[in-house]
ROBAVO-281601 format. One record per residue (C-alpha): x negated, y, z negated. Coordinates in steps of 0.5 Angstrom, whole numbers, plus 2048, in hexadecimal, padded with zeros to 3 digits. Each point is the difference from the previous one (the first is absolute). Layout:
# ROBAVO-281601
XYZ;...
//
This chain:
# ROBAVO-281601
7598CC73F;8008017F9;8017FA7FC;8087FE7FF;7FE7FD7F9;7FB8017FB;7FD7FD7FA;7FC8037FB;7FF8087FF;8008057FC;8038087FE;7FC805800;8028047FA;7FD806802;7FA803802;7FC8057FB;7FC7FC7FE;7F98027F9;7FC7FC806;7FD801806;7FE7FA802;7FB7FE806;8047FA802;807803800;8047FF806;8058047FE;7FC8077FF;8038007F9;7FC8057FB;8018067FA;802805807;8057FC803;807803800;8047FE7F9;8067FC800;8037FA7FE;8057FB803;8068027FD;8077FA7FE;804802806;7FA7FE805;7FC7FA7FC;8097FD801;7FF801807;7F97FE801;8017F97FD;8077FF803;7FD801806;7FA7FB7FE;8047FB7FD;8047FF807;7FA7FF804;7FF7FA7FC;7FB8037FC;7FF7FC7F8;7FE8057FC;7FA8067FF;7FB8047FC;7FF8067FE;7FA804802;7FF807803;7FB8067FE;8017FE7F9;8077FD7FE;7FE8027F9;801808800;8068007FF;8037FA7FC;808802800;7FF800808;7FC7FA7FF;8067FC7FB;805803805;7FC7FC805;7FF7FA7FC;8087FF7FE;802802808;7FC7FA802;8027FB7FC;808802801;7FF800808;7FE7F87FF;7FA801801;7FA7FD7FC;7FB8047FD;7FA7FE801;7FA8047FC;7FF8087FF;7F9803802;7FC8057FD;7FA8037FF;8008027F8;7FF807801;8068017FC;7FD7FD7F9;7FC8047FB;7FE7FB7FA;8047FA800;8048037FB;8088017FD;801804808;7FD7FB804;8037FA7FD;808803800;7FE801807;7FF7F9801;8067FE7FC;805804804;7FE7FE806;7FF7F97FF;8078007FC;803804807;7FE7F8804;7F9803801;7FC7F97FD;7FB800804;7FA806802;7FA7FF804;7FA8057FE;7FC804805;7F87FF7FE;7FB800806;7FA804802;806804803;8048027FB;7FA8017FA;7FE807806;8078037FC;8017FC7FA;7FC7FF7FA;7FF7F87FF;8028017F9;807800803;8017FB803;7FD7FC7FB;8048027FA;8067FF805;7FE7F8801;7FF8007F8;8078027FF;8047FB805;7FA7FA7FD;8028027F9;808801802;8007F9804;802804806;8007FD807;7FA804804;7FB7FE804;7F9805802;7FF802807;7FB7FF801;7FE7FC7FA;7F97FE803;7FD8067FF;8018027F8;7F97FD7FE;7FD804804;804806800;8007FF7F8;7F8802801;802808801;8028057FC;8077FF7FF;8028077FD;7FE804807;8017FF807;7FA7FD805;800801807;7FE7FB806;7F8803800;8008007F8;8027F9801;7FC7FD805;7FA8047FC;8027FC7FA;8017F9803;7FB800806;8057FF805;805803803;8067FC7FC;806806803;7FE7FC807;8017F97FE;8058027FC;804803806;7FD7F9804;8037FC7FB;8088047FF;8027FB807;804808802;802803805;7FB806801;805806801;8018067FC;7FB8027FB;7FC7FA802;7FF802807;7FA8047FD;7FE7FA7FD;8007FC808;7FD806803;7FA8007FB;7FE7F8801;8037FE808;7FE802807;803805804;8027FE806;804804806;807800800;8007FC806;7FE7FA7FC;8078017FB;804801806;8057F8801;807800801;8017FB7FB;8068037FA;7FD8017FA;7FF7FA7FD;8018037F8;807804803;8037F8801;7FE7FD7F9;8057FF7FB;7FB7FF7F9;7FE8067FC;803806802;8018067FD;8078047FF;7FF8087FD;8038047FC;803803807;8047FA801;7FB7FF806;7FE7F9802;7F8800800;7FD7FA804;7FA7FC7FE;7FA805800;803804806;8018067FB;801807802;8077FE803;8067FD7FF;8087FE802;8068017FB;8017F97FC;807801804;7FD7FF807;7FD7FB7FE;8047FB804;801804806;7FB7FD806;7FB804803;800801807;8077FE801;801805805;7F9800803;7FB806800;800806800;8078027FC;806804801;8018057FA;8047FC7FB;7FD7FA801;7FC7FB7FA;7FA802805;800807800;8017FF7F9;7FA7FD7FF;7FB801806;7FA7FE7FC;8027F97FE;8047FF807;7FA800804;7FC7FD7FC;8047FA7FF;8017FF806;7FA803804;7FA8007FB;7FB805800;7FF800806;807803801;7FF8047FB;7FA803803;804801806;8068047FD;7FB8047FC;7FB801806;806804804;8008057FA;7FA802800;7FC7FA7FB;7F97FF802;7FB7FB7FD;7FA8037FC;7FA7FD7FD;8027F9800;8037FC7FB;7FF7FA7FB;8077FC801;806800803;8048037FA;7FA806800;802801807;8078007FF;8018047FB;7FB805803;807800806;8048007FA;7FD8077FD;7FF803806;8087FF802;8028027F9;7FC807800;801802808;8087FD800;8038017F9;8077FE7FF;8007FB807;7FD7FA7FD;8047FF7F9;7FE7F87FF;7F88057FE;8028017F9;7FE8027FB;7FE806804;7FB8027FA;7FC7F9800;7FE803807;7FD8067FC;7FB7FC7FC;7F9800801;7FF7F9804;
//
């Protein structure tokens, strides 16, 4: 089942993003459709949230900066919920110079309730955004005495090195520090490799036959209550398992309550993808897909490969049957 109380997440505000980070779980980049979470459904997102025991939220995306009526609507809406607000993440694509145009837009957000802001600055990001940004960002919140905090922090002496008015790619940068910092910087993330990052899996791990994937057990990420993610479409996103989703109202509702398969109308029906896995695993999952013509091809570097391979193939051969696999245009994305 999913979990019937939840700890800590965040919202997704959008998920257009000046990035396309390697790491990202979640495919955001400057192609992803436009769009941000309006009033009416951030309301009823953390309504929804709050009731299933959640204290309070960050605000992540994409890049929540791209659209800063959108992002003080956002911050306001949380803290009227009830909800703490617990820090606002950016890249700091969105600063120029450190100038009268950056600093208003701080103030505003902080005004808004937005007193805490974690800056993007990694081997990831420095691929899209100048380092120069990240670094007038951190000044500006030091010289304000705003709350901040640096993800990740251990890489800004080695990332001060480069040329921060340009962007540097992963063979320039393994050039320039003799070794591979892209690689140990996805070692040393502690995430889950899904999304955009399953690129990353699939360069340093060992392809193995779907059998070796294939247990009965639920997926573990689908139970856990910490560190999930609600989207701009009011769907909720469990820890790591992107790509699908159920609507934050159906949250409580059982899954499996009436056992597989499901009549027309039932939650299972609803949401096949995520019923079968809570309950089955993969190994269900790869049954139920067998039976629609899915077959395995070349190998796979983990279970998340695996399953998003089925998940892919189930979208794109059956679309409109599983609508717990959205967005749909993450499944168009180049991993």
């Amino acid at each position: 089942m999913l979990p019937t109380r939840l700890s800590s997440g965040g919202i997704i505000a959008n998920y257009r993003c000046p990035a396309a980070c390697g790491h990202c779980l979640y495919g955001c980049g400057p192609n992803a459709a436009p769009g941000y979470i309006t009033v009416e459904t951030a309301e009823h997102v953390c309504a929804g949230l709050k009731k299933l025991g959640c204290p309070g939220l960050h605000i992540g995306g994409g890049e929540p900066f791209l659209n800063i009526d959108g992002l003080i609507d956002l911050i306001k809406t949380i803290i009227r919920s009830g909800l703490d607000l617990e820090y606002i993440e950016t890249n700091a694509a969105w600063v120029t110079e450190g100038g009268v145009r950056d600093r208003d837009i701080l103030r505003r957000v902080m005004d808004a309730g937005g007193d805490t802001i974690m800056v993007s600055a990694d081997p990831f990001h420095v691929g899209f955004i100048p380092f120069r940004k990240p670094v007038i960002l951190i000044k500006i919140l030091r010289e304000t005495g705003a709350r901040h905090f640096i993800w990740q922090e251990r890489y800004l002496k080695e990332l001060t090195h480069l040329d921060p008015d340009r962007t540097h790619t992963p063979d320039e940068l393994e050039q320039f520090f003799g070794y591979d910092i892209v690689g140990r910087c996805a070692g040393e993330y502690g995430m889950n490799f899904n999304g955009r990052a399953l690129n990353l899996i699939r360069r340093y791990g060992e392809r193995k036959g779907h059998d070796a994937f294939l247990t009965p057990e639920p997926c573990g990420n689908l139970s856990r209550g910490g560190h999930f993610h609600a989207d701009l479409f009011g769907r909720y996103v469990a820890p790591g398992c992107t790509g699908m989703g159920v609507m934050v109202e159906d949250m409580a509702s059982p899954l499996f309550q009436r056992g597989w398969p499901a009549g027309p109308g039932d939650f299972n029906a609803k949401y096949p993808v995520m019923a079968i896995l809570t309950e089955q695993g993969l190994a269900g999952l790869y049954d139920y897909a067998a039976d629609k013509g899915f077959a395995p091809d070349g190998g796979y570097v983990s279970k998340c490969d695996l399953c998003f391979s089925i998940r892919k193939y189930l979208i794109k051969t059956y679309p409109g049957d599983h609508p717990d696999l959205a967005p749909a245009e993450y499944y168009n994305m180049d991993f």
